[in-house]
N, CA, C and O atoms as a MOPAC input file, in Angstrom:
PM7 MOZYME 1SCF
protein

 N     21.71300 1     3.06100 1    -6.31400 1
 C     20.90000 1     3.23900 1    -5.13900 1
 C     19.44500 1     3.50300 1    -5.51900 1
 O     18.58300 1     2.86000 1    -4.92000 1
 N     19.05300 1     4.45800 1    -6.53400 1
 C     17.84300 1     4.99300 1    -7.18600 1
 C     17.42300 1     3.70100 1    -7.56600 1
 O     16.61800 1     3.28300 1    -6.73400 1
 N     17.57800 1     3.10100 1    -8.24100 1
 C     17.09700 1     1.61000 1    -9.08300 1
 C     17.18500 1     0.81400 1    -7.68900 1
 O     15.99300 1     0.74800 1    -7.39200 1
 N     17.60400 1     0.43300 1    -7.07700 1
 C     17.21800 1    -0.38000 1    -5.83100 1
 C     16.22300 1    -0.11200 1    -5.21300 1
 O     15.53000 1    -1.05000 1    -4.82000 1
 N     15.82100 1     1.27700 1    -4.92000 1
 C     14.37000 1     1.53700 1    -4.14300 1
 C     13.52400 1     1.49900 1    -5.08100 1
 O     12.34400 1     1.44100 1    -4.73500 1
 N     13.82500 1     1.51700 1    -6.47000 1
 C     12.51600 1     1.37800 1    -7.18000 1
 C     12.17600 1    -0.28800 1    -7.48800 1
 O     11.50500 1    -0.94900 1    -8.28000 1
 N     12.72900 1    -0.42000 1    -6.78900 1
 C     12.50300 1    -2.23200 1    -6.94000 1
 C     12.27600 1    -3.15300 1    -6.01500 1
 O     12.17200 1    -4.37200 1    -6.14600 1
 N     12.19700 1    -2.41200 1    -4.96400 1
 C     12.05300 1    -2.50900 1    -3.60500 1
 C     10.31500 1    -1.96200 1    -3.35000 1
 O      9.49500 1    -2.39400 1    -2.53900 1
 N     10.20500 1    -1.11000 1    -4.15100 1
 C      8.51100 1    -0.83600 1    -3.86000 1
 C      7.79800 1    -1.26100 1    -5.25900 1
 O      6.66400 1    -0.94700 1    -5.62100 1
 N      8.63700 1    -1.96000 1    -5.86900 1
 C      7.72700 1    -2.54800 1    -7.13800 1
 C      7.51800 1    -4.20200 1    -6.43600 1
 O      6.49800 1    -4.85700 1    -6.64800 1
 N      8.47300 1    -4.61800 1    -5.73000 1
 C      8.21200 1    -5.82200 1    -5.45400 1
 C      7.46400 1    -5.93700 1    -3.91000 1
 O      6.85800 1    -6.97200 1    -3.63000 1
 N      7.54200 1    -4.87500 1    -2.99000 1
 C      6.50000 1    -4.62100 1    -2.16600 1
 C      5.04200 1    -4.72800 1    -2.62500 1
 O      4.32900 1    -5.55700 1    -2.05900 1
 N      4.36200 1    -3.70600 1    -3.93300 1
 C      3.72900 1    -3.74800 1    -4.06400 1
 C      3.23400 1    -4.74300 1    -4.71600 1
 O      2.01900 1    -4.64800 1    -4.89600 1
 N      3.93800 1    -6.04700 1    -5.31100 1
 C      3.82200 1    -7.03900 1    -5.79400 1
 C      2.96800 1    -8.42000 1    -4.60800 1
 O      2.03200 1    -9.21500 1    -4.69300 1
 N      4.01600 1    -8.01400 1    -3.58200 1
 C      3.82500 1    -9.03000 1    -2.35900 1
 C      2.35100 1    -8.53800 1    -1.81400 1
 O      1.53300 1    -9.45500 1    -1.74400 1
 N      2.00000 1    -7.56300 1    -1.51600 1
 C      1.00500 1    -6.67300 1    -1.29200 1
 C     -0.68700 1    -7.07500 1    -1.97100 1
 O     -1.81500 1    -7.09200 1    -1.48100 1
 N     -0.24400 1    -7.29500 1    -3.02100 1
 C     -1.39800 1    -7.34100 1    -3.87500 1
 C     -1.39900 1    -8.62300 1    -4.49400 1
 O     -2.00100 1    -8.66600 1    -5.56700 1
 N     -0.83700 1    -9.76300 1    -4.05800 1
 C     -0.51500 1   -11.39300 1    -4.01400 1
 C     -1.38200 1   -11.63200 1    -2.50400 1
 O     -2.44000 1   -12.26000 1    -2.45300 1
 N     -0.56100 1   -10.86200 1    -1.03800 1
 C     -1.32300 1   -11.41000 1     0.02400 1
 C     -3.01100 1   -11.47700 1    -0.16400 1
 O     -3.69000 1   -12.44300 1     0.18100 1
 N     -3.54100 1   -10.22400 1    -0.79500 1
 C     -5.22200 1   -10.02200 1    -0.75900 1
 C     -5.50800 1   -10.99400 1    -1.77600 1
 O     -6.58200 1   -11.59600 1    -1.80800 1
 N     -4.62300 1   -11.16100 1    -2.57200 1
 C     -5.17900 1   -11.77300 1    -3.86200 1
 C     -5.57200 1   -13.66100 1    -3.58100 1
 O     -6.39400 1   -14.42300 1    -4.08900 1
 N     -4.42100 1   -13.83400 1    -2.44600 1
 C     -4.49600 1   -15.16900 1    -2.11200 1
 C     -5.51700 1   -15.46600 1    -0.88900 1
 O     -5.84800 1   -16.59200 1    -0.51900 1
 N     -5.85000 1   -14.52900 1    -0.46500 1
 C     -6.36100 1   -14.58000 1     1.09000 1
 C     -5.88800 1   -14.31300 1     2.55900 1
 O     -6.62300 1   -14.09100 1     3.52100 1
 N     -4.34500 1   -14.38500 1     2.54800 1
 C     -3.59200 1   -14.26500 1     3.38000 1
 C     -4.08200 1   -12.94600 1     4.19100 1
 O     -4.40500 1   -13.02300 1     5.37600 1
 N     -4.11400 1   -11.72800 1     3.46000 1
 C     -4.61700 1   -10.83200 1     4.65100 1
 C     -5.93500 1   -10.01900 1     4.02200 1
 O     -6.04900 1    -9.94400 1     2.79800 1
 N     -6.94600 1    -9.40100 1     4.92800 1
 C     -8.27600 1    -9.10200 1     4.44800 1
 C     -8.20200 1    -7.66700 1     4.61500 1
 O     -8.94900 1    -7.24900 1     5.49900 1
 N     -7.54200 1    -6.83600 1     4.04100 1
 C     -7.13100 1    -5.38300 1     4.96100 1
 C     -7.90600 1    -4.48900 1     3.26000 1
 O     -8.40700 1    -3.37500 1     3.10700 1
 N     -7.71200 1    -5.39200 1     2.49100 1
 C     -7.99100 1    -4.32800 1     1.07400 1
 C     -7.13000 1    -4.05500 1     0.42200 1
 O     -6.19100 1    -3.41800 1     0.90100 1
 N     -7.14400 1    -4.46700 1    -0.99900 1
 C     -5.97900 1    -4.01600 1    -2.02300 1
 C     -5.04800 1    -2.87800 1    -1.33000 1
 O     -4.05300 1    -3.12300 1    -0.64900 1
 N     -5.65200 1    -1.35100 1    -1.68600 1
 C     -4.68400 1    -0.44500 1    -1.47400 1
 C     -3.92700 1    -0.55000 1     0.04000 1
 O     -2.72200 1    -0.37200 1     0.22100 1
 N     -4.73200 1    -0.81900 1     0.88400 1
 C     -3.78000 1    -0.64200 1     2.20000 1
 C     -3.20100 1    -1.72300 1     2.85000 1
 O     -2.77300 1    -1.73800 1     4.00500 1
 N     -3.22000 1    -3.15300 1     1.56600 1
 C     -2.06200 1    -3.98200 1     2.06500 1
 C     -0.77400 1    -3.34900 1     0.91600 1
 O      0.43900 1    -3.54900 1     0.96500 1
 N     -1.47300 1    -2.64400 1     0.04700 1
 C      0.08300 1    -2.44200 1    -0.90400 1
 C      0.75900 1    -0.92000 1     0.15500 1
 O      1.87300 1    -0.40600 1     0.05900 1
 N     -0.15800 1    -0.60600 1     0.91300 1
 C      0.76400 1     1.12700 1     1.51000 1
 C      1.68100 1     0.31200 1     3.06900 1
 O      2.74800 1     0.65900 1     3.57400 1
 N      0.91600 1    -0.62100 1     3.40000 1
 C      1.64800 1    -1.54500 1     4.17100 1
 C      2.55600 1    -2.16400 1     4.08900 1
 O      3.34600 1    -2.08900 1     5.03000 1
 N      2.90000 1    -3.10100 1     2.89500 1
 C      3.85800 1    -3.41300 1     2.49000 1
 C      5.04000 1    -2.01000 1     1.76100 1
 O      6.16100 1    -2.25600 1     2.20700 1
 N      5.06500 1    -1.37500 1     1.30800 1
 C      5.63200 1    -0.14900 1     1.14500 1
 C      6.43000 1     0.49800 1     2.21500 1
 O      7.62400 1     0.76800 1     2.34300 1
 N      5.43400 1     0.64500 1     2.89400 1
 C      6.08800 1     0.96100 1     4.25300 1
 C      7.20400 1     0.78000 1     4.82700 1
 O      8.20500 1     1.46700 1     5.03000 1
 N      6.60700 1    -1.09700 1     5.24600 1
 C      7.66100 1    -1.81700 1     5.74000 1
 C      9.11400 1    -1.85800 1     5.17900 1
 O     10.17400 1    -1.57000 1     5.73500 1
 N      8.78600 1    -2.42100 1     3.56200 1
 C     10.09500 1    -2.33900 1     2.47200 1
 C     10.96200 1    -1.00700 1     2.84000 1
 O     12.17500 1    -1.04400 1     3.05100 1
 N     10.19100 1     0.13700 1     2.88600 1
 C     11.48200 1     1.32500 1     2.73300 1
 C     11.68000 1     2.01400 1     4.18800 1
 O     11.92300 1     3.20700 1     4.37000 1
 N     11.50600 1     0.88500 1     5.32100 1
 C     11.86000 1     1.09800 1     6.45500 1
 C     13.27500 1    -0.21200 1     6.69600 1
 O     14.23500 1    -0.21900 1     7.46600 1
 N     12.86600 1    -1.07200 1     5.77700 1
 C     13.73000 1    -1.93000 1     6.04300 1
 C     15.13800 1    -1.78100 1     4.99000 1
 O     16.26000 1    -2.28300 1     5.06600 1
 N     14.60100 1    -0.99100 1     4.14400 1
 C     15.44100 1    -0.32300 1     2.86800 1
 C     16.33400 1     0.76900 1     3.61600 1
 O     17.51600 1     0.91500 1     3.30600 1
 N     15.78100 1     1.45900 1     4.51900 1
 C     16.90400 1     2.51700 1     4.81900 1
 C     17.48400 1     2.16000 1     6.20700 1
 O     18.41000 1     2.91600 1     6.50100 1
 N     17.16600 1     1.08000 1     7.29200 1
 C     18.03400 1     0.40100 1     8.06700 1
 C     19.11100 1    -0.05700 1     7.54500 1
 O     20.17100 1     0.32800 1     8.03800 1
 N     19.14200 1    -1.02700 1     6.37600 1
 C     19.75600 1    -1.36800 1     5.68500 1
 C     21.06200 1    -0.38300 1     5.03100 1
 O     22.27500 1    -0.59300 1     5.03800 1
 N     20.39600 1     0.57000 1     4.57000 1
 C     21.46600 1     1.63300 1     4.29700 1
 C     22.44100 1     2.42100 1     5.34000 1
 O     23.63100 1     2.71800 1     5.44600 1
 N     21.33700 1     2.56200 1     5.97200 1
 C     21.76000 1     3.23800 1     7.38500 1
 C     22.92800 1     2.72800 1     8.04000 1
 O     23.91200 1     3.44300 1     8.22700 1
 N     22.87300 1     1.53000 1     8.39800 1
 C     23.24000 1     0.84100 1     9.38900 1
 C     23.91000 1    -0.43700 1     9.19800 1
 O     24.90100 1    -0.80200 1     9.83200 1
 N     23.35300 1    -1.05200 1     8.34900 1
 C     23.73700 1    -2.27500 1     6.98700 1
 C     22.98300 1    -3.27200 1     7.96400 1
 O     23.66200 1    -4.29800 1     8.00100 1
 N     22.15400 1    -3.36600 1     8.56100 1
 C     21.63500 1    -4.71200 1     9.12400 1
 C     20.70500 1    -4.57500 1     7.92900 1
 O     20.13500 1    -3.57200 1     7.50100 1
 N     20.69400 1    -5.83700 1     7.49400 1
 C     19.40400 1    -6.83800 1     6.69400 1
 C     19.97000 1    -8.21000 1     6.23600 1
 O     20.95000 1    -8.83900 1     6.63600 1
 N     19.08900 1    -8.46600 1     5.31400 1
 C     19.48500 1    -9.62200 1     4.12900 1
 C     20.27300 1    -8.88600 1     3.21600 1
 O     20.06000 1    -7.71100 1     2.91500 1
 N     21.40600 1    -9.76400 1     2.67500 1
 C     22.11500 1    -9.80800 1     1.62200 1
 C     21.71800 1    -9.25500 1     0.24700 1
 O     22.56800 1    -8.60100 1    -0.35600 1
 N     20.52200 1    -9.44800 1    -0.30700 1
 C     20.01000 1    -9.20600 1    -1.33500 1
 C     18.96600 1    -8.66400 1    -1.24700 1
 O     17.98700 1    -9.16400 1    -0.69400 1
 N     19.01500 1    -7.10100 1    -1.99200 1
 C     17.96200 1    -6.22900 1    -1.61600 1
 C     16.00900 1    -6.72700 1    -2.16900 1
 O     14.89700 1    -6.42400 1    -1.73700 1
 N     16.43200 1    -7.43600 1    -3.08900 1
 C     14.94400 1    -8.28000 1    -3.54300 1
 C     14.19200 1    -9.26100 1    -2.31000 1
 O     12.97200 1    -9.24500 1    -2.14000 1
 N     14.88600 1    -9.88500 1    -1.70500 1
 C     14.62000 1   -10.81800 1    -0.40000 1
 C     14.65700 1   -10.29700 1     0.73200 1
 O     13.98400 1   -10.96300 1     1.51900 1
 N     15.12900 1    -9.41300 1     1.19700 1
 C     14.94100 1    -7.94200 1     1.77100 1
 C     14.11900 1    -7.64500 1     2.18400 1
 O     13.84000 1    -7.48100 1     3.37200 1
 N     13.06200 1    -7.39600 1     0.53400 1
 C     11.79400 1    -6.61000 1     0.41200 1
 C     10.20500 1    -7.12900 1     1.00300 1
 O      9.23900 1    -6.66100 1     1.60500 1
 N     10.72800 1    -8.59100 1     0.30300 1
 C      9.66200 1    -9.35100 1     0.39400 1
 C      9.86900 1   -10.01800 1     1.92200 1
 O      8.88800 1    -9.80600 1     2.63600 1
 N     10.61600 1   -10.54700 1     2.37100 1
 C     10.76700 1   -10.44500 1     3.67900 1
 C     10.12100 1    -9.26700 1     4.54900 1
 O      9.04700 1    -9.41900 1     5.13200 1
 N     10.86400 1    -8.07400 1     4.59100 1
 C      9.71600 1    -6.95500 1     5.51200 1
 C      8.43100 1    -6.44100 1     4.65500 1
 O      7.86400 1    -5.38900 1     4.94900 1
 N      8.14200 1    -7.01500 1     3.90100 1
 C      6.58000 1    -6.59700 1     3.64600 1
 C      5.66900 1    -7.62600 1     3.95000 1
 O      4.44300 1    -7.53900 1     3.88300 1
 N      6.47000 1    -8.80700 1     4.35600 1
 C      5.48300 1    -9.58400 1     4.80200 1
 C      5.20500 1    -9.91000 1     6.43200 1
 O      4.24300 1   -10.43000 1     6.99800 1
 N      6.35800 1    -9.42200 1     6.88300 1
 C      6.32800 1    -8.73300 1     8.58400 1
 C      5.48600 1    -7.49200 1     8.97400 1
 O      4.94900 1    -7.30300 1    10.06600 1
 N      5.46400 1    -6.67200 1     7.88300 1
 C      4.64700 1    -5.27900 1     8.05700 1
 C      3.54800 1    -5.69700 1     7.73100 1
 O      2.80200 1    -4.80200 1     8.12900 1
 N      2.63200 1    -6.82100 1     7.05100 1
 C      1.62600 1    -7.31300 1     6.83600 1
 C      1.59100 1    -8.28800 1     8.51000 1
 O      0.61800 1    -7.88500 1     9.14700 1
 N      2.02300 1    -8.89900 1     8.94700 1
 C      1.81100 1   -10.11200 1     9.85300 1
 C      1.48400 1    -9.07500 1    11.06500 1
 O      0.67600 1    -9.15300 1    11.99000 1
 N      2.33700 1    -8.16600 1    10.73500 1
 C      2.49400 1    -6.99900 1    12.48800 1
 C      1.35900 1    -6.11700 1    12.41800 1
 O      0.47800 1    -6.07500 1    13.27600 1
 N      1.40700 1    -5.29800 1    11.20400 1
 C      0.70500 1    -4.02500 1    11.36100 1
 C     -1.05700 1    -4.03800 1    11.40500 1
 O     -1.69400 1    -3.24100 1    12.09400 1
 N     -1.60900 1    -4.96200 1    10.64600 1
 C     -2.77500 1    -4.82700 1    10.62800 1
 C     -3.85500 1    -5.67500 1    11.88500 1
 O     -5.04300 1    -5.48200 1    12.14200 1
 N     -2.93600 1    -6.57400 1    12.43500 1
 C     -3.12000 1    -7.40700 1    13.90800 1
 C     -4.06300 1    -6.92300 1    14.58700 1
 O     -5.24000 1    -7.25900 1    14.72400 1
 N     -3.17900 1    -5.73700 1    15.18800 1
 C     -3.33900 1    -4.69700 1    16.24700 1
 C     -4.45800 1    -3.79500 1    16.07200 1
 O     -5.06200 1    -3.39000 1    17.06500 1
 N     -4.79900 1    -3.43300 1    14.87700 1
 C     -5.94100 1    -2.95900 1    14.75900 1
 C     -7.47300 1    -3.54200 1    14.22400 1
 O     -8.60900 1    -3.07200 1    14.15900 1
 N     -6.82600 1    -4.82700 1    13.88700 1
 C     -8.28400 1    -5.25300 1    12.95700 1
 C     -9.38300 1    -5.77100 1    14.43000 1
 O     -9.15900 1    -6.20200 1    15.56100 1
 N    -10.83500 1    -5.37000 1    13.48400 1
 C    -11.86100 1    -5.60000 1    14.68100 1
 C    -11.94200 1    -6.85000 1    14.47900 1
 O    -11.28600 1    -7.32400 1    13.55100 1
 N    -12.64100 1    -7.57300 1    15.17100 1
 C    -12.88200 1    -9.11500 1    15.07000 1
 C    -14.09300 1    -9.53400 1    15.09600 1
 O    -14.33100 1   -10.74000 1    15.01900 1

């Protein structure tokens, strides 16, 4: 279980710091990686909780960190 969440916010913060890196989102290194984080260990403990997710906790990750990127920063960015 321990080694799953640590791999779950290593590959969050992976996806995280790929989106800024590519262009995909303009939010700033650190607070697309606390964004993606987020998402991952919200979708990490539904998962536990409850067992709804993906099959494989790696696809999982990267899946809701890239929903917590598409959703979260939307709503607030100025334009």
């Amino acid at each position: 279980m321990f080694p799953v969440m640590i791999g779950t916010v290593v590959i969050a913060g992976i996806v995280g710091y790929a989106s800024e890196k590519t262009g995909f989102t303009r939010n700033g290194y650190v607070q697309s990686i606390i964004i993606c984080v987020g998402g991952a260990f919200l979708a990490y403990f539904i998962k536990l909780m409850f067992g709804v997710g993906l099959r494989p906790a790696g696809l999982n990750a990267i899946v809701s960190s890239l929903g917590a990127l598409i959703i979260v920063p939307t709503h607030w960015r100025r334009r």
